[in-house]
N, C-alpha and C positions, 0 to 999 in steps of 0.2 A: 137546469143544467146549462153550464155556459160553453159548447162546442166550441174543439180548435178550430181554426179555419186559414185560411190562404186568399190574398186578396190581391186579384193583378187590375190594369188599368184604372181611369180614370173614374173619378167621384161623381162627378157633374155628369156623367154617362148613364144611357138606358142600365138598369141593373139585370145580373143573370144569377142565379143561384145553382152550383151544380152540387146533386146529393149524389153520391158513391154506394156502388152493389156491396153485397155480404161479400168480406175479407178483403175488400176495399180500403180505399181511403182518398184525401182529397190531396195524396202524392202520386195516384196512379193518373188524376186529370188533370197536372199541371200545364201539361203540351198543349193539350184544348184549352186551359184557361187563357195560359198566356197570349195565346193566338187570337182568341176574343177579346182578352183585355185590350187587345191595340184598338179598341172601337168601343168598348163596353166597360161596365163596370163590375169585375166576376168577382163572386166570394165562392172558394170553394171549401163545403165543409167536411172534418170529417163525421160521423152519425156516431151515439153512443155505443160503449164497448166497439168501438174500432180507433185506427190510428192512435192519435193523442188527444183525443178525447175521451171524457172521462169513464170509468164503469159506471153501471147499473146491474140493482138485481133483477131490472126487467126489461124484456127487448121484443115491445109490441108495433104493431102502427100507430097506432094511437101514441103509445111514448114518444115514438119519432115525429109524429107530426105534431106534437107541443113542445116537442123539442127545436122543429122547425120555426115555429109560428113563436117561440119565445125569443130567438137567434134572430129574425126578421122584426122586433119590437127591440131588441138592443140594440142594432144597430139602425135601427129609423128608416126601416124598406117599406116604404109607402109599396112599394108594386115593383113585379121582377117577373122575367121568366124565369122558368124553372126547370131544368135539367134533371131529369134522373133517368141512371140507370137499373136494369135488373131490383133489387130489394129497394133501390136507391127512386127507382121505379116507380113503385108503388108507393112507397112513400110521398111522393111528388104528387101521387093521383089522390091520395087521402087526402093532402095538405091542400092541392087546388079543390077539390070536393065541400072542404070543411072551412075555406078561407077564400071563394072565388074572388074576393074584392082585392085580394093580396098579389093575382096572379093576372101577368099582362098575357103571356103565354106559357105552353104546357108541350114540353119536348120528353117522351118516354120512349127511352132506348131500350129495344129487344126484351120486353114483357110484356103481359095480359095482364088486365082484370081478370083471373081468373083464382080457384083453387088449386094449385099445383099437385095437391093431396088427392083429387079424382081422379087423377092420370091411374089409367087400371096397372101399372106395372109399377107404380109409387115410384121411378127410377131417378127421378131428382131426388127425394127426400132421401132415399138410402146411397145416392153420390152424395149426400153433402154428411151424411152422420157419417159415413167411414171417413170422408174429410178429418171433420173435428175430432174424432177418434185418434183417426193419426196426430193431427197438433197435438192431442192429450198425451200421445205419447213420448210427444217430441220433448216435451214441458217437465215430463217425467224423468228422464235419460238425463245422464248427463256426456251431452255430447263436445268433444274437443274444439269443435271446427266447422263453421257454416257446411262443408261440404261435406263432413259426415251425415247433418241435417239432411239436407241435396240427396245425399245415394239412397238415405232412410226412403223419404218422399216417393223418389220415383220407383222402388223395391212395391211400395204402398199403392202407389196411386195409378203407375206407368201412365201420364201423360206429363210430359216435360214444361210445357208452355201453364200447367198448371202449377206444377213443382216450381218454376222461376216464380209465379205470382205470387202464392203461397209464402217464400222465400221471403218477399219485402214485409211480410209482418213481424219477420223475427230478428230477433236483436238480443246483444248479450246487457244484460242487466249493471250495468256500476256496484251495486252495491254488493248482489250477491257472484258478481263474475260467470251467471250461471247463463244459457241461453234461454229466451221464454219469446211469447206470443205477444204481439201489443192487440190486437184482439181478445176480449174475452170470451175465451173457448168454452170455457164453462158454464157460463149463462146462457151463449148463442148456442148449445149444443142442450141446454133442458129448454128454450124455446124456440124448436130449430119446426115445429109441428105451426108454427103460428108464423114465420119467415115463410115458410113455403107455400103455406094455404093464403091469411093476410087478405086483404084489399081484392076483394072478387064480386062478378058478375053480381050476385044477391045483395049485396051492400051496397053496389050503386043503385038499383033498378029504383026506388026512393026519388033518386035524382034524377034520374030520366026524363027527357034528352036534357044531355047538359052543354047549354050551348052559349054558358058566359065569356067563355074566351077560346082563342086558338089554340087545335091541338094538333100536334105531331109524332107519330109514330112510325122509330125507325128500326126496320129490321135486319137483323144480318141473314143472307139467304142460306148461310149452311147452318144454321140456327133452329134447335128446335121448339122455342120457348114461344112463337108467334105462330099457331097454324091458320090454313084458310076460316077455318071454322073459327078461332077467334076472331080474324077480320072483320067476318062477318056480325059478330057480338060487338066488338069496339065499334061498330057502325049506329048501332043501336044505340049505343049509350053517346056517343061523342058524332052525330048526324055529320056536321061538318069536317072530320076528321083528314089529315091526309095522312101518306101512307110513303116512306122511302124505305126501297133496298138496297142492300149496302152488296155487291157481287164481292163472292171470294170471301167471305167474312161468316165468321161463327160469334157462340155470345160475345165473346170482349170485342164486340166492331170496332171501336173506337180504335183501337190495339192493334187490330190487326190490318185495317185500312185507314189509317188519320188523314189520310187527304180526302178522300172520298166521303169521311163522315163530319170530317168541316166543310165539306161546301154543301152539305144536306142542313147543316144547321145555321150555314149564313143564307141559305135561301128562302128557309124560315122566318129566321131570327130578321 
């Protein structure tokens, strides 16, 4: 599969690869890229079934991380850091896991190795199916006007900051004049059970300690996706690991504090 992608500074530059969460894409990090690219050499891509890259009828880790390691053999990435966030995440931690020769360093914004699916109240897994529910139904309507979309969403969802993000996937079609998802809602919604479990504790212990290259793990403090008790697990598997908090910031840190989560990853980086 040949991923779109987005490519700011210089060639002759350390490389950075940034992967993008579920209903993503590699237009929500362009602010970061560009900001890197004044020193680096960033591709940012977007993962299959999102942005404008291509569908599939399957959307595992595994997919995504040959999807990665094939996108890093096209374009001649001897070695990169690696950026991801959320779904973007993990991905990044299967790919350095399964390719550590590929990876100089390993930046994982606000997620665990973990199963998302043991969470006793399953409370991500059923916010993200009413999610895709709602785009299904958005897909299904035929609605006049982005902000009929807009009122649908937040009637649905009541959180606005998610309703604008949501937003940038949708677009009206050329051909059929109609509005639609550039996400595949339908694929990402029959393997929405393997997005939210995916790349956990059990799958690494195999590799334990894994201590081939730097890793970075940054959290937003009003974020629930990072508890003490992961800390403690990412300790185990990644010994050397460090650990940034982002104050004021929930999952989209990046989003909601960009100053604050660029100088966590030039401190790094």
């Amino acid at each position: 599969m040949q991923l779109f992608f987005r490519e700011e500074g210089k060639s002759n530059s350390q490389t950075i690869v940034i992967v993008h969460g579920l209903y993503g894409s590699s237009d929500n990090w362009l602010t970061v890229g560009k900001k890197l690219g004044l020193n680096y050499h960033v591709y940012l891509i977007d993962q299959r079934n999102h942005g404008r890259s291509p569908n599939a009828d399957s959307h595992t880790y595994e997919n995504m991380t040959e999807d990665l390691a094939a996108f890093f053999e096209e374009h001649q990435i001897e070695k990169a850091t690696v950026i991801g966030h959320s779904m973007g995440g993990k991905t990044a931690m299967f790919f350095a896991a399964e390719y550590p020769e590929k990876v100089e360093k390993l930046i994982v914004a606000d997620i665990a190795p973990k199963n998302y699916l043991d969470l006793q109240e399953k409370s991500q897994y059923y916010l993200h199916q009413h999610i895709l529910e709602s785009l299904k139904e958005v897909r299904q309507q035929q609605y006049e006007s982005r902000e009929e979309i807009a009122d649908f969403l937040r009637l649905k969802l009541d959180n606005e900051s998610l309703v604008l993000f949501l937003l940038k996937n949708v677009y009206r079609n050329k051909e059929t004049h109609k509005f639609d998802c550039r996400i595949n809602v339908d694929v990402l919604y029959d393997y929405l059970d393997e997005v939210i479990s995916g790349v956990n504790y059990r799958w690494l212990e195999d590799r334990m300690p894994i201590l081939n290259y730097p890793v970075l793990f940054i959290k937003g403090e009003k974020s629930p996706y990072i508890s003490d008790e992961d800390v403690q697990r990412i300790r185990e598997i990644y010994p050397e690991v460090q650990f940034e908090n982002i104050p004021n910031a929930g999952h989209w840190l990046h989003a909601e504090q960009p100053q604050l989560f660029m100088k966590a990853l030039e401190r790094f980086i």
